[in-house]
N, C-alpha and C positions, 0 to 999 in steps of 0.2 A: 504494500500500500504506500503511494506517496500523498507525502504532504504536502498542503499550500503552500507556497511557496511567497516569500514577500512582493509584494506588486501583481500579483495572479486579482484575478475578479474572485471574490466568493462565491459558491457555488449557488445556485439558488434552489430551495425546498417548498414543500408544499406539506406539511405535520399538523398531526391536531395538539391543539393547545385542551391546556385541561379545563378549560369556561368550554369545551364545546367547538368551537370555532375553527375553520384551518387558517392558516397562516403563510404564507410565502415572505420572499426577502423583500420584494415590492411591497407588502403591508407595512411598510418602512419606508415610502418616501415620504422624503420632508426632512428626514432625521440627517442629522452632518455623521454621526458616528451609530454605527452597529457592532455591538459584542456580543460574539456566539461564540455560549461558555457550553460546552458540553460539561454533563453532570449529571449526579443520580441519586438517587435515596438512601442509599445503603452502606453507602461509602465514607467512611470516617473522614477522610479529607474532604470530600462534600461538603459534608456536615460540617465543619468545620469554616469552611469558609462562605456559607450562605448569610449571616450575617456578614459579612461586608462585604461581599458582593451587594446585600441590599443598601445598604451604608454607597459603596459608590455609586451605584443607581440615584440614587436619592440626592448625592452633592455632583451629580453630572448631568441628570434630567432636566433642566433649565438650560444647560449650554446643547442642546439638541443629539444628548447620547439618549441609546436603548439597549437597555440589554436583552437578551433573546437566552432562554436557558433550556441546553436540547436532553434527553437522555432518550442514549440509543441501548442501555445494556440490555442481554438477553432475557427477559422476567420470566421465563422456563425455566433457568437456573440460577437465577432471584427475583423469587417471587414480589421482594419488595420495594419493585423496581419497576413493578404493573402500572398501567395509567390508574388505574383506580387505585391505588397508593400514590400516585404522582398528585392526585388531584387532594388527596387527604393532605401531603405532606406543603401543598401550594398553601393548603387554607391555614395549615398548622401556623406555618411559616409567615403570614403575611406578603407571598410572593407578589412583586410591584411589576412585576415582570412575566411575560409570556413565559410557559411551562410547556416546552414541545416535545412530544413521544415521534422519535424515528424509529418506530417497529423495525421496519426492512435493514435499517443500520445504514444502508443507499448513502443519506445525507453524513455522517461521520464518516464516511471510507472517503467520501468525495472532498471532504473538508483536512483529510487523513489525521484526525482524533486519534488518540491515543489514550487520554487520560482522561479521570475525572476528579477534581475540575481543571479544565486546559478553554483558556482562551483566546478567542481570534477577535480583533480589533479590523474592521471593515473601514475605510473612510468613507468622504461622503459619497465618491465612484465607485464604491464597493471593493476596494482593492485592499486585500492586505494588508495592513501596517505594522500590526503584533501579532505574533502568537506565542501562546507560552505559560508561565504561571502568574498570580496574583501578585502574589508578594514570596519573601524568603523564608516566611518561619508559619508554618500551619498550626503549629501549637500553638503559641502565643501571640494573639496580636499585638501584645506588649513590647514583645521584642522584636517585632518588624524593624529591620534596616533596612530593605530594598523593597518599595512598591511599586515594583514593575510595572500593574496595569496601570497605577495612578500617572506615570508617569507617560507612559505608551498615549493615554487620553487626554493629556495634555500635550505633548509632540506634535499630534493631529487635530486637535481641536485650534492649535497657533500654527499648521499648515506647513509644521516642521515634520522633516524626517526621524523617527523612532533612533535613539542611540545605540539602543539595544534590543532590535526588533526580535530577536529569536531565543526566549531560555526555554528550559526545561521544566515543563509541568511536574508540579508535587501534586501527586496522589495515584489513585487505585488504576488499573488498565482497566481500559471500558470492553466491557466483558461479549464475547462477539458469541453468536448463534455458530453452532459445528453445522 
């Protein structure tokens, strides 16, 4: 599987979000920035970083970010990882942000996902700009030194190029259908 590669278009999808709805990367114009964070329910480093991914949603949704949150794992061999857990754990969470199920997995092979949570930063021509992890320390937000994405959305938000478009997601492999 290859990855997006920086400057590449994002690919575009079509998933149901868990309100019901489908969704495409077009239900996003208007927006200057899209982050498509693959993620899932189950996964301690998910879990872990879904408050602040809501946290950055929330101090970047005025300057015309969206975040877009996919989970492609197999729910055959975690079960809680079902839309119908996807849709329980959106309402748990307060989720500010679309919640899309890639059953087929199609959209992660084509975006080449690997992790969860792994983010891709789209500019406003849908291009690449980041991809990679949040920050440096999944345990504690405390001791955050490097906040990647914060910085990734501010590079493209001021129409700069990314210093460090590419690191390595922290957390679980997004768990693929045999």
């Amino acid at each position: 599987m290859k990855k997006l590669e920086i400057g590449q278009k994002g690919p575009d999808f079509s998933l149901p979000n868990v309100d019901g709805k489908v969704l495409s990367l077009a239900s996003f114009t208007g927006k200057k920035v899209v982050v498509v964070v693959f993620t899932c329910n189950h996964c301690p480093y998910a879990q872990a970083y879904e408050d602040r991914l809501l946290a950055i949603q929330a101090d970047y949704a005025g300057q015309g970010v969206q975040f877009v949150a996919v989970n492609a794992n197999d729910a055959a061999g975690y079960p809680e990882d079902s839309f119908e857990n996807m849709v329980k754990r959106a309402a748990k969470k307060n989720f500010t942000f679309p919640y899309l199920r890639d059953e087929t997995q199609r959209v992660a092979r084509a975006f080449g996902a690997e992790y969860t949570p792994e983010a891709f930063v789209l500019n406003e021509q849908r291009q690449l700009s980041y991809v990679g992890r949040i920050d440096d320390n999944w345990q504690n937000p405390g001791k955050v030194r490097s906040q990647d994405l914060r910085r990734a959305l501010d590079a493209v938000l001021a129409g700069k190029p990314v210093d460090n478009p590419v690191t390595h997601a922290i957390g679980c492999t997004i768990k693929w259908k045999l």
